[in-house]
PQR file with spaces between the fields and no chain letter, atoms N, CA, C, O and H, PARSE charges and radii, in Angstrom:
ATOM       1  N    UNK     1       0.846   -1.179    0.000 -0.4000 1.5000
ATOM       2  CA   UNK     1       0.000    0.000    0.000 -0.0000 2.0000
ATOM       3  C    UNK     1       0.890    1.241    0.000  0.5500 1.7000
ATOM       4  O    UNK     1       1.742    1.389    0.877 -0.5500 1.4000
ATOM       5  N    UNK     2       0.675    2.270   -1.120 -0.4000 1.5000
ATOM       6  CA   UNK     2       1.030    3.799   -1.023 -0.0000 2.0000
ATOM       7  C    UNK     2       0.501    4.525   -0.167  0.5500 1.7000
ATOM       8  O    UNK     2      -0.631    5.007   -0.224 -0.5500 1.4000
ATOM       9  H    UNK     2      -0.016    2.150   -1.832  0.4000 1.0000
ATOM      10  N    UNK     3       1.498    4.680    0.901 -0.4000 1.5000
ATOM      11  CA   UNK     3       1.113    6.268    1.839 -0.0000 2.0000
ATOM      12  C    UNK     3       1.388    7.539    1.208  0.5500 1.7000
ATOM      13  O    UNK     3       2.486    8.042    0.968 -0.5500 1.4000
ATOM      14  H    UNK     3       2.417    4.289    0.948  0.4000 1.0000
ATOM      15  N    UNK     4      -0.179    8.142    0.892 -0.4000 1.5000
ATOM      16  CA   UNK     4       0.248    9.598    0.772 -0.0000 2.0000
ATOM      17  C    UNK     4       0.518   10.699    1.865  0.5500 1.7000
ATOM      18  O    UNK     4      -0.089   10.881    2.920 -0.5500 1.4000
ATOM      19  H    UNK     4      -1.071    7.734    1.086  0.4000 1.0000
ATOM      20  N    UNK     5       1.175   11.119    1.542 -0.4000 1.5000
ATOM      21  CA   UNK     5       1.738   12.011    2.562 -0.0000 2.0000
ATOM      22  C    UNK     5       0.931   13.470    2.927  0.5500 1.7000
ATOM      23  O    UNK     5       1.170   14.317    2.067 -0.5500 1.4000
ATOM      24  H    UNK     5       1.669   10.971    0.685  0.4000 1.0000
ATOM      25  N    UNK     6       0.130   13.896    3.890 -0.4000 1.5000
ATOM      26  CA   UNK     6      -0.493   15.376    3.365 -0.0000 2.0000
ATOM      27  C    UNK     6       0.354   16.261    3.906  0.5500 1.7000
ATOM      28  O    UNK     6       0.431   16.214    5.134 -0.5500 1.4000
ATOM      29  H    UNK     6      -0.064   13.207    4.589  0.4000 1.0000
ATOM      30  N    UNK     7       0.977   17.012    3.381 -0.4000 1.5000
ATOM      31  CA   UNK     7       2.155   18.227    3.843 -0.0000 2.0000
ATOM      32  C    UNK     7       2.300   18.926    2.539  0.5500 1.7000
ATOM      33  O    UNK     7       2.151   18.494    1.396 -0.5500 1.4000
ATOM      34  H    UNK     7       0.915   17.050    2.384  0.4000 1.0000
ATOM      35  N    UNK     8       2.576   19.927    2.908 -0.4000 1.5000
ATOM      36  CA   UNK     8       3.042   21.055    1.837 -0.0000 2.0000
ATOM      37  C    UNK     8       4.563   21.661    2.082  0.5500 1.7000
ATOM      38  O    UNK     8       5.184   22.474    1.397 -0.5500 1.4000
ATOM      39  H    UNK     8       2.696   20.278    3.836  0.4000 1.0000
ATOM      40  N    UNK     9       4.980   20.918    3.411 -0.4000 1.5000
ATOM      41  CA   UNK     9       6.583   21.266    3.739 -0.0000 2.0000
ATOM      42  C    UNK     9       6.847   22.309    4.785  0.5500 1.7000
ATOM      43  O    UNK     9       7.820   22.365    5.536 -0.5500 1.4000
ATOM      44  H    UNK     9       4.476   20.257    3.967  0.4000 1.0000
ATOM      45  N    UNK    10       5.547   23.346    4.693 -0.4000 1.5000
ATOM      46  CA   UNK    10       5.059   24.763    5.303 -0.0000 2.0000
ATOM      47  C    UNK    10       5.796   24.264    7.076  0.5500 1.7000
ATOM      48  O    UNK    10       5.566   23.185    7.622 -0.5500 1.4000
ATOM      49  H    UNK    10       4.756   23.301    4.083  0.4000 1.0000
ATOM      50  N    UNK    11       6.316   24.928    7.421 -0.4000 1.5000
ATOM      51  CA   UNK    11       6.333   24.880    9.080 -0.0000 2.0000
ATOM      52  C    UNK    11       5.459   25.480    9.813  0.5500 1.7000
ATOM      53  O    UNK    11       5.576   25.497   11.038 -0.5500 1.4000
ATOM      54  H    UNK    11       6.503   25.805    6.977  0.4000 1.0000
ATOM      55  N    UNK    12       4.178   26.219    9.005 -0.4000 1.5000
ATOM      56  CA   UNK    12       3.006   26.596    9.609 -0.0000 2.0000
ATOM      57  C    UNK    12       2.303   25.039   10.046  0.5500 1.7000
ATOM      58  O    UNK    12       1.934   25.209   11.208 -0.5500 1.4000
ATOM      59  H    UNK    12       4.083   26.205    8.009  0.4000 1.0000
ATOM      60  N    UNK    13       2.209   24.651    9.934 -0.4000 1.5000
ATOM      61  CA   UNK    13       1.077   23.329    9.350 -0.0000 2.0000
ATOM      62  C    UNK    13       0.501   22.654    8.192  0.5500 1.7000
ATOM      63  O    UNK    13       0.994   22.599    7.065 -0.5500 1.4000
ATOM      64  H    UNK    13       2.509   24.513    8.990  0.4000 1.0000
ATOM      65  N    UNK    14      -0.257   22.304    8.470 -0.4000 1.5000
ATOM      66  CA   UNK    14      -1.455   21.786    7.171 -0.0000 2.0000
ATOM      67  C    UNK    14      -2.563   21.518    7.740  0.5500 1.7000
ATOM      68  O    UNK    14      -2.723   20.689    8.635 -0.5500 1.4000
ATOM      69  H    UNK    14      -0.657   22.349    9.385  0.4000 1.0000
ATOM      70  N    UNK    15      -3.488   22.298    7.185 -0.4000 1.5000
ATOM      71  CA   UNK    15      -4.981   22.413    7.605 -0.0000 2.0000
ATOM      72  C    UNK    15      -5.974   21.473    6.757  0.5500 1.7000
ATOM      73  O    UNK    15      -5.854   21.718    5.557 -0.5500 1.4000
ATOM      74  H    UNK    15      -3.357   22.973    6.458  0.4000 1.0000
ATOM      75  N    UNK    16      -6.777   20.622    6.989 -0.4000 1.5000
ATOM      76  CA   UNK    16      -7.819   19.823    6.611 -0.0000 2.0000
ATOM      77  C    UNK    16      -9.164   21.053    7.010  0.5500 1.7000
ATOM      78  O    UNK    16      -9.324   21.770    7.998 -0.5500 1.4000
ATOM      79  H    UNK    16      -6.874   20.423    7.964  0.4000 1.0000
ATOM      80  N    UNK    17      -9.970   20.878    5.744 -0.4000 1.5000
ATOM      81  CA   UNK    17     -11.119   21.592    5.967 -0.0000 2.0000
ATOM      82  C    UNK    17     -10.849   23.143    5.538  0.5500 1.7000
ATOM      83  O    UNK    17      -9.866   23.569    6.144 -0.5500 1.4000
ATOM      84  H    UNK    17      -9.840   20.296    4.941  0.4000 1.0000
ATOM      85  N    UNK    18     -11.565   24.331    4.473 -0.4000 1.5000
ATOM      86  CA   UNK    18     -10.757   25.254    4.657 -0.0000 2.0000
ATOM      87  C    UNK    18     -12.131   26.239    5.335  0.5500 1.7000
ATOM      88  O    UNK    18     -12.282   27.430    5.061 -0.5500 1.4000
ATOM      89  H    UNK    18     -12.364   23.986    3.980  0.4000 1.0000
ATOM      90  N    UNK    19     -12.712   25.736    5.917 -0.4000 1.5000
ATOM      91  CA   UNK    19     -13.841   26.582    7.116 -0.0000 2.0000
ATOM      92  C    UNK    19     -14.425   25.425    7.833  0.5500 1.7000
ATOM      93  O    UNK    19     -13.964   24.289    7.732 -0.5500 1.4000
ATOM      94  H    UNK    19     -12.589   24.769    6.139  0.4000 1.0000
ATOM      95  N    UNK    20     -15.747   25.828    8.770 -0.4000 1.5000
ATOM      96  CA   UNK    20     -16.477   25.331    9.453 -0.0000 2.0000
ATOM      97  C    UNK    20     -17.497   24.115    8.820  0.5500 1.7000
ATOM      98  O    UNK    20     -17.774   22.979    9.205 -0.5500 1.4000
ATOM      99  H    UNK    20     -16.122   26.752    8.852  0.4000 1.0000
ATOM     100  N    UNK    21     -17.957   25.033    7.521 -0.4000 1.5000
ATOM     101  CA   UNK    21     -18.541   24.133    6.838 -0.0000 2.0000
ATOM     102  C    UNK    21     -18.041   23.085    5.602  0.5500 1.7000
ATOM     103  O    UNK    21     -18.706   22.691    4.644 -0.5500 1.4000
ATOM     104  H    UNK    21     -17.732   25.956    7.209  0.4000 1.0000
ATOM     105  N    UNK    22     -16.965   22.843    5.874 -0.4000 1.5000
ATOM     106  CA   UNK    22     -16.123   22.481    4.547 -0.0000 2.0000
ATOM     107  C    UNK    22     -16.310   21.011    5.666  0.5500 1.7000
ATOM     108  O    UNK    22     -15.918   20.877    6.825 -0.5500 1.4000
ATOM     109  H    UNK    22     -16.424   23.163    6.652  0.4000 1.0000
ATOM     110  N    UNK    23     -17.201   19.870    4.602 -0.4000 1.5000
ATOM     111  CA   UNK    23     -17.041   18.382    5.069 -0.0000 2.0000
ATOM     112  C    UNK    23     -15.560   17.856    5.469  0.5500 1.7000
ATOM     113  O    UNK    23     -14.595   18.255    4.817 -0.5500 1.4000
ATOM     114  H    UNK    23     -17.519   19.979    3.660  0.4000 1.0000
ATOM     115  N    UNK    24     -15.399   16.984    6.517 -0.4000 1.5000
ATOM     116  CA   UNK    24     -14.062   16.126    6.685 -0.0000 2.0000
ATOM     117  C    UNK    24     -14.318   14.977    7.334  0.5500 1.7000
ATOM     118  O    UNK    24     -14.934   15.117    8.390 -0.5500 1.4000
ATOM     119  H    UNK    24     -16.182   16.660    7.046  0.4000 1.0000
ATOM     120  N    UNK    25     -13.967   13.648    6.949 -0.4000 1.5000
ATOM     121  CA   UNK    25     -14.105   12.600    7.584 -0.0000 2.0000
ATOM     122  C    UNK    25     -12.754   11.954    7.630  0.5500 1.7000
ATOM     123  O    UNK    25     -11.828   12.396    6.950 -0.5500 1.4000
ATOM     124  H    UNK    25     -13.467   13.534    6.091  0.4000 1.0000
ATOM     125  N    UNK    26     -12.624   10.942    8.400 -0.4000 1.5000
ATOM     126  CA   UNK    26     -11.512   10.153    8.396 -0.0000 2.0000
ATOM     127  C    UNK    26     -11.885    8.124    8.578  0.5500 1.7000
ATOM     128  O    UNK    26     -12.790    7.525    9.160 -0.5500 1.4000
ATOM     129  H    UNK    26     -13.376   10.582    8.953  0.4000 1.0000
ATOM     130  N    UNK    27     -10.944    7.742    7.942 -0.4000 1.5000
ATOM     131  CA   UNK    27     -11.212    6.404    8.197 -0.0000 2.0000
ATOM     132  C    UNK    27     -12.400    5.176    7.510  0.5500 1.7000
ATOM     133  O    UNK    27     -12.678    4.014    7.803 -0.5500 1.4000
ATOM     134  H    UNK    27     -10.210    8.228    7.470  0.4000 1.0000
ATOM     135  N    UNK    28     -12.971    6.337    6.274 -0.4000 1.5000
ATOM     136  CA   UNK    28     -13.523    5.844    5.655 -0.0000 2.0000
ATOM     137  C    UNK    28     -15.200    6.540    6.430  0.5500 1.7000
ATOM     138  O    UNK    28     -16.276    6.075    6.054 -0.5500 1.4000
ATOM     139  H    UNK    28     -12.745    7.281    6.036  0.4000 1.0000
ATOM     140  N    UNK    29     -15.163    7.084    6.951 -0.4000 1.5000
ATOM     141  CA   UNK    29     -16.169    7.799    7.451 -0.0000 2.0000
ATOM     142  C    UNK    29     -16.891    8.927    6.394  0.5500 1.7000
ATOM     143  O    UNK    29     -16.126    9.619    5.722 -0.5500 1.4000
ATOM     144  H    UNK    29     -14.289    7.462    7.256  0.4000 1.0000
ATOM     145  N    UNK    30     -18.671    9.152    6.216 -0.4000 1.5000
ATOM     146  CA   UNK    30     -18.839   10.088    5.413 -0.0000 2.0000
ATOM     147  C    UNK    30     -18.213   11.231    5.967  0.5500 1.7000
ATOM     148  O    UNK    30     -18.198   11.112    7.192 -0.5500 1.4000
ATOM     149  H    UNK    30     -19.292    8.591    6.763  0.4000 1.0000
ATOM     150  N    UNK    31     -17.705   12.255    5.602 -0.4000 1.5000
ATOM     151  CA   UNK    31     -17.334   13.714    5.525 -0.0000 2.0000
ATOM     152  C    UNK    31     -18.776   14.474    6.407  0.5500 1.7000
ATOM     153  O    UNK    31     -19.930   14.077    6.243 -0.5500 1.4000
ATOM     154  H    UNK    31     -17.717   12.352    4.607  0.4000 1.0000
ATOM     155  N    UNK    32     -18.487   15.308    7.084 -0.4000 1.5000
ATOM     156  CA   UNK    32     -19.408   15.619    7.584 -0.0000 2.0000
ATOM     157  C    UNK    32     -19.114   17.226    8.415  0.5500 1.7000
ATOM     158  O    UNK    32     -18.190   17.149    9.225 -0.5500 1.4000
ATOM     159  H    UNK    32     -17.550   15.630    7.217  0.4000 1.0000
ATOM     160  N    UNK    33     -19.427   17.893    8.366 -0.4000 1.5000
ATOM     161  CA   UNK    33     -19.353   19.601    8.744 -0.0000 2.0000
ATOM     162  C    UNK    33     -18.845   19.390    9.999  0.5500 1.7000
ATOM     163  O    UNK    33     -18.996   18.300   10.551 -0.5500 1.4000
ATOM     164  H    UNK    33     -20.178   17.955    7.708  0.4000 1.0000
ATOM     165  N    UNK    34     -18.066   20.603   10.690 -0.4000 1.5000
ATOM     166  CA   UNK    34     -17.269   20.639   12.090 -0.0000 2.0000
ATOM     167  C    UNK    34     -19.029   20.677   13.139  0.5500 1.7000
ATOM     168  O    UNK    34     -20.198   21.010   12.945 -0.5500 1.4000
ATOM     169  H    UNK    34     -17.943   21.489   10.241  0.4000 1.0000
ATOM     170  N    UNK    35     -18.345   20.214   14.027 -0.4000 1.5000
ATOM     171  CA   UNK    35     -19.493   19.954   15.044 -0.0000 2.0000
ATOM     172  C    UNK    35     -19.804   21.631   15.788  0.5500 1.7000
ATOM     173  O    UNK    35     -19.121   22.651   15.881 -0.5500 1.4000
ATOM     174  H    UNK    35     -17.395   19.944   14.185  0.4000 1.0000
ATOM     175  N    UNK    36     -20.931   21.316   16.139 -0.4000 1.5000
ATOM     176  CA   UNK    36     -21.283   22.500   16.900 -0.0000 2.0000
ATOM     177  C    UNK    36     -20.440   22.756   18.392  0.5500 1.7000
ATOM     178  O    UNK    36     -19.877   21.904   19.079 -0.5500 1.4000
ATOM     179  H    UNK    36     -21.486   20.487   16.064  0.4000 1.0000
ATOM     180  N    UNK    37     -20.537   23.946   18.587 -0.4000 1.5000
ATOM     181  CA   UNK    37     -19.643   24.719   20.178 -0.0000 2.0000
ATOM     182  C    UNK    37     -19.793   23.619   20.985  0.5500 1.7000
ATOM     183  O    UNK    37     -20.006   22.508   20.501 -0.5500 1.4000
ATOM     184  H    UNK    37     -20.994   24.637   18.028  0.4000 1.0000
ATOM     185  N    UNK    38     -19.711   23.795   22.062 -0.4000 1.5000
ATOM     186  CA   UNK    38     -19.403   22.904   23.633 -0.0000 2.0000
ATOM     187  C    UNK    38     -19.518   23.153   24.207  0.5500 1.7000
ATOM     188  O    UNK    38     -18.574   22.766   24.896 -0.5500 1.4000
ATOM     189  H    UNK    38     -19.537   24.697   22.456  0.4000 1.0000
ATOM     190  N    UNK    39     -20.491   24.047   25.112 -0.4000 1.5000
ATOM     191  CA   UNK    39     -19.979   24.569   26.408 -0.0000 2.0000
ATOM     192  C    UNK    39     -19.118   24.159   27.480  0.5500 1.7000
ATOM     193  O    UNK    39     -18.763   23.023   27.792 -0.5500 1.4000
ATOM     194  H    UNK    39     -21.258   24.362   24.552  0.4000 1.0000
ATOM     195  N    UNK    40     -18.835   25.285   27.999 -0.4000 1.5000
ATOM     196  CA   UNK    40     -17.508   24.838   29.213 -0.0000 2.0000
ATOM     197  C    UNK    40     -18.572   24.229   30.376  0.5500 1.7000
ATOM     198  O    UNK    40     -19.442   24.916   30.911 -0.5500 1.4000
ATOM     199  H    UNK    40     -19.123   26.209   27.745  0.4000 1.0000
ATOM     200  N    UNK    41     -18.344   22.885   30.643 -0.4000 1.5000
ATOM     201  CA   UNK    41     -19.025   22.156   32.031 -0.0000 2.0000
ATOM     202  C    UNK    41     -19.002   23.109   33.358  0.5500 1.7000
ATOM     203  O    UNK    41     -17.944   23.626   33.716 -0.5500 1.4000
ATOM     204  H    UNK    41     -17.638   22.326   30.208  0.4000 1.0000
ATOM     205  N    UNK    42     -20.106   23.294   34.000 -0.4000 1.5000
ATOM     206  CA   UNK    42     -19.715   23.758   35.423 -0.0000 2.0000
ATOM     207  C    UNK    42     -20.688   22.455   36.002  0.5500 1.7000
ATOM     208  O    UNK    42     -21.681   23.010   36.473 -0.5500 1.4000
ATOM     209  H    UNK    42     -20.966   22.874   33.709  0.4000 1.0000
ATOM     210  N    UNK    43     -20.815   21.168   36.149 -0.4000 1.5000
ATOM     211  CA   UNK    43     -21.435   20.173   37.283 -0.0000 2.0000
ATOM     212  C    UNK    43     -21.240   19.077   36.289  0.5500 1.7000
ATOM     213  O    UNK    43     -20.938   19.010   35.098 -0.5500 1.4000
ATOM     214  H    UNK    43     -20.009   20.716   35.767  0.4000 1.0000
ATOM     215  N    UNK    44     -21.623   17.989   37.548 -0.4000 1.5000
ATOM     216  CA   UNK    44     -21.673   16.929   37.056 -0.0000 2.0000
ATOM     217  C    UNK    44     -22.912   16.390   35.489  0.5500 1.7000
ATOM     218  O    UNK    44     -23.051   15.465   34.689 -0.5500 1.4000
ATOM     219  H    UNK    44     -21.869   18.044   38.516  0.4000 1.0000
ATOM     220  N    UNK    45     -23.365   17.349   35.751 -0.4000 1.5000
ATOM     221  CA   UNK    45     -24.358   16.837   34.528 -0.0000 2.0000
ATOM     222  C    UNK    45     -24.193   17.565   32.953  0.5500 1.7000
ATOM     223  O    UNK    45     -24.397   17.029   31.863 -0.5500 1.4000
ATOM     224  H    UNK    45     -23.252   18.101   36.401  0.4000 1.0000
ATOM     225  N    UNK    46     -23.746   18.986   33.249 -0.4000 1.5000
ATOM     226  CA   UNK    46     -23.369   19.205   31.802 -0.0000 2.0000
ATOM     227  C    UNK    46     -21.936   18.699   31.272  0.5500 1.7000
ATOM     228  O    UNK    46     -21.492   18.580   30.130 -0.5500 1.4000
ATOM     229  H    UNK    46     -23.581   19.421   34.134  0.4000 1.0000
ATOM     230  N    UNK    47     -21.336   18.426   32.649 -0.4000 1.5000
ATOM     231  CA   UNK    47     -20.219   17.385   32.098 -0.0000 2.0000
ATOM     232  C    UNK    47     -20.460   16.322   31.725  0.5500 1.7000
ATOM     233  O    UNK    47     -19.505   16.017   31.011 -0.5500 1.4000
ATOM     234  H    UNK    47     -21.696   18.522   33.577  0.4000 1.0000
ATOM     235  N    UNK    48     -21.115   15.565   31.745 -0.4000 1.5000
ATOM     236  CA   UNK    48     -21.614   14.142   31.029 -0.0000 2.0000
ATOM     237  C    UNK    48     -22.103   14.805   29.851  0.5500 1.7000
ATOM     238  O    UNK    48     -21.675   14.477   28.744 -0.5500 1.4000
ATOM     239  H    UNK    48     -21.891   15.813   32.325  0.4000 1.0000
ATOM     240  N    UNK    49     -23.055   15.807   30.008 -0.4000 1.5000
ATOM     241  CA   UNK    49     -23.614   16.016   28.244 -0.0000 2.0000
ATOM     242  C    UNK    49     -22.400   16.667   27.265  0.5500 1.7000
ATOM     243  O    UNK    49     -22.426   16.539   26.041 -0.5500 1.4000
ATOM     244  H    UNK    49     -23.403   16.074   30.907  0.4000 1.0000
ATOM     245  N    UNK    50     -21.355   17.369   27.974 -0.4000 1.5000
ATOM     246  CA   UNK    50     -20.189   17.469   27.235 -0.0000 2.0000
ATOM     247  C    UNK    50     -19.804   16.682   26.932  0.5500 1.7000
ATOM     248  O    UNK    50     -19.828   16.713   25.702 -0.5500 1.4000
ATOM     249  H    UNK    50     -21.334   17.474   28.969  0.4000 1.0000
ATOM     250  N    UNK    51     -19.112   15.291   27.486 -0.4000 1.5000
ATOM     251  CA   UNK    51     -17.972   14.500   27.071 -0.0000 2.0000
ATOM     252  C    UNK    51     -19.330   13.273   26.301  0.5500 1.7000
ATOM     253  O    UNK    51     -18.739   12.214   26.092 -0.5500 1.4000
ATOM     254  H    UNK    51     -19.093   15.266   28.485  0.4000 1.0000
ATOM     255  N    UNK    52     -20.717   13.156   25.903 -0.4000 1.5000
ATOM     256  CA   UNK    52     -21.255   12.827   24.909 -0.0000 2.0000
ATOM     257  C    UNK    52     -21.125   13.429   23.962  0.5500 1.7000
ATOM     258  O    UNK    52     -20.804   12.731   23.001 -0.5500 1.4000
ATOM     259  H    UNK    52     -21.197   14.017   26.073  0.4000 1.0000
ATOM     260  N    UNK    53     -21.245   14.614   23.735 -0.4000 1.5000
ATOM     261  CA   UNK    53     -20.859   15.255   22.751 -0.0000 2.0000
ATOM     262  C    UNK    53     -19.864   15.220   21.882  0.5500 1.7000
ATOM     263  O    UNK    53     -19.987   15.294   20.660 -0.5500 1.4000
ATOM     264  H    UNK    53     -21.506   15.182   24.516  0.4000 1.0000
ATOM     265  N    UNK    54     -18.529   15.071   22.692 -0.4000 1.5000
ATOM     266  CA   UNK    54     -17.740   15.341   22.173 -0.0000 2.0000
ATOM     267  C    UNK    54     -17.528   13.643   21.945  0.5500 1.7000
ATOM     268  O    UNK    54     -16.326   13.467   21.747 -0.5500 1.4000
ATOM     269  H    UNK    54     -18.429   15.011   23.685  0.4000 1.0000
ATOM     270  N    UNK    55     -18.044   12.736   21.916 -0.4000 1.5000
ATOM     271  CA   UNK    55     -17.860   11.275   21.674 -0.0000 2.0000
ATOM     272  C    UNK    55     -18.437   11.384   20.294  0.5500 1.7000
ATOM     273  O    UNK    55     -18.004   10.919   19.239 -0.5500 1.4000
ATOM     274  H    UNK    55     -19.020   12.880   22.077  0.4000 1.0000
ATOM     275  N    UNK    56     -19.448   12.061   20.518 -0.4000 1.5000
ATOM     276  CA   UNK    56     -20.728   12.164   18.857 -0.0000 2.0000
ATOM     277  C    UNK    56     -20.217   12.688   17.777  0.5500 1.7000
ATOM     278  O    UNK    56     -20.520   12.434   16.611 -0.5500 1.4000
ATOM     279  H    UNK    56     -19.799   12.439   21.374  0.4000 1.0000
ATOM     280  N    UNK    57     -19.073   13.769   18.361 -0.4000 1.5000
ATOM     281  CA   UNK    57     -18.341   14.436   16.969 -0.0000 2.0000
ATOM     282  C    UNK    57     -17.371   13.159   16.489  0.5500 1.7000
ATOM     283  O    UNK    57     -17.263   12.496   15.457 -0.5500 1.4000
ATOM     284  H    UNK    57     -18.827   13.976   19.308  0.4000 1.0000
ATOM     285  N    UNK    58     -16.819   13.174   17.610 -0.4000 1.5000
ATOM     286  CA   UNK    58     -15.451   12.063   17.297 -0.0000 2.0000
ATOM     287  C    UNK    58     -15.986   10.732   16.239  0.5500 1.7000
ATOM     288  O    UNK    58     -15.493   10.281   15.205 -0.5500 1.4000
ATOM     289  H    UNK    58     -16.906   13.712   18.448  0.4000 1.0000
ATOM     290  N    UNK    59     -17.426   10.295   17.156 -0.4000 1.5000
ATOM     291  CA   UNK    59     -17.691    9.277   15.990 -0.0000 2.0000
ATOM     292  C    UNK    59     -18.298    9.544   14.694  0.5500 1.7000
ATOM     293  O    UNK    59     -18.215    8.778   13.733 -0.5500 1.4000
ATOM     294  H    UNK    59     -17.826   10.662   17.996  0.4000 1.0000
ATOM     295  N    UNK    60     -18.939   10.708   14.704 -0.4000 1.5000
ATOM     296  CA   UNK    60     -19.532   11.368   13.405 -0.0000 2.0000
ATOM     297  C    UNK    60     -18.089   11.549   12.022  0.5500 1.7000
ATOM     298  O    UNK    60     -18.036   11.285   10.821 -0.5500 1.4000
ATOM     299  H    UNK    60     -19.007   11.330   15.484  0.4000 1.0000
ATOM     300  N    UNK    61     -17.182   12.089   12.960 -0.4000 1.5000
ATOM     301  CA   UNK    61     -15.832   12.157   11.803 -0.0000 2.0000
ATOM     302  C    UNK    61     -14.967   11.015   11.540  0.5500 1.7000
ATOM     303  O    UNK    61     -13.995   11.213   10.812 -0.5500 1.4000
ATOM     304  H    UNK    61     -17.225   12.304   13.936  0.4000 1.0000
ATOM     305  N    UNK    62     -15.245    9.381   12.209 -0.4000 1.5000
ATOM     306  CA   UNK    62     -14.664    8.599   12.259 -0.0000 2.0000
ATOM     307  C    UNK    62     -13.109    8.380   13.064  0.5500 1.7000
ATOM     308  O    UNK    62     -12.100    7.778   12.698 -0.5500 1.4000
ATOM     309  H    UNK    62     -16.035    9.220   12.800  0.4000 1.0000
ATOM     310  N    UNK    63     -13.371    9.030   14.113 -0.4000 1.5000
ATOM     311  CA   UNK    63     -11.975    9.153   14.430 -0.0000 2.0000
ATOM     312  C    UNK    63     -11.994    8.078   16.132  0.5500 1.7000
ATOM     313  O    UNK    63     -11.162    8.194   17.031 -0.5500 1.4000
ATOM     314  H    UNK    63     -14.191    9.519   14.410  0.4000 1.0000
ATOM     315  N    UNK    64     -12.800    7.426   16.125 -0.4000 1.5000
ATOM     316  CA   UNK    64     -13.266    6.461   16.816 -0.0000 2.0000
ATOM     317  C    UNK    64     -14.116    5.367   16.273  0.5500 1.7000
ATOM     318  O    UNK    64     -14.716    5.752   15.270 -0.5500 1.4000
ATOM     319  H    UNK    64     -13.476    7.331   15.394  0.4000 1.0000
ATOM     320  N    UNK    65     -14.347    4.247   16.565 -0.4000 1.5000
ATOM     321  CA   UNK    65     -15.051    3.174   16.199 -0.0000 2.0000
ATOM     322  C    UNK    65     -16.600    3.389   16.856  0.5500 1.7000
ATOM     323  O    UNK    65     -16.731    3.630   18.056 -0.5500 1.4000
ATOM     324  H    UNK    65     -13.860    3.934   17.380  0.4000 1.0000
ATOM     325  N    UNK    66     -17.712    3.280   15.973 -0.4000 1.5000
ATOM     326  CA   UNK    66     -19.290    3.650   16.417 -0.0000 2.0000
ATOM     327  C    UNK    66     -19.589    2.504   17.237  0.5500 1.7000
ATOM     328  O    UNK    66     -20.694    2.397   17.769 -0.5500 1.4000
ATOM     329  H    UNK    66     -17.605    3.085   14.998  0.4000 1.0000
């Protein structure tokens, strides 16, 4: 198998996506728009609805197993 490489050499980085709404998936995952904000947790309960959240993006972009 050929690994492509994504770099441009830049010592800035390399950016995937070139906005919010620009689809990105990984892993064979559909492509799918950046997830919505997060609020910052203050208790035990919007901390659980945070760290779902942030499970839902992760699996929405494939960057975890569903």
């Amino acid at each position: 198998m050929t690994i492509k490489q994504v770099s441009n050499g830049n010592h800035n980085g390399t950016v995937v996506g070139k906005d919010a709404t620009d689809p990105v998936g990984f892993h064979g995952a559909t492509p799918v728009v950046q997830g919505a904000a997060i609020t910052n947790p203050v208790d035990a309960a919007t901390t659980q609805a945070a760290v779902i959240s942030i499970l839902g993006v992760l699996r929405a972009n494939g960057l975890i197993a569903t």
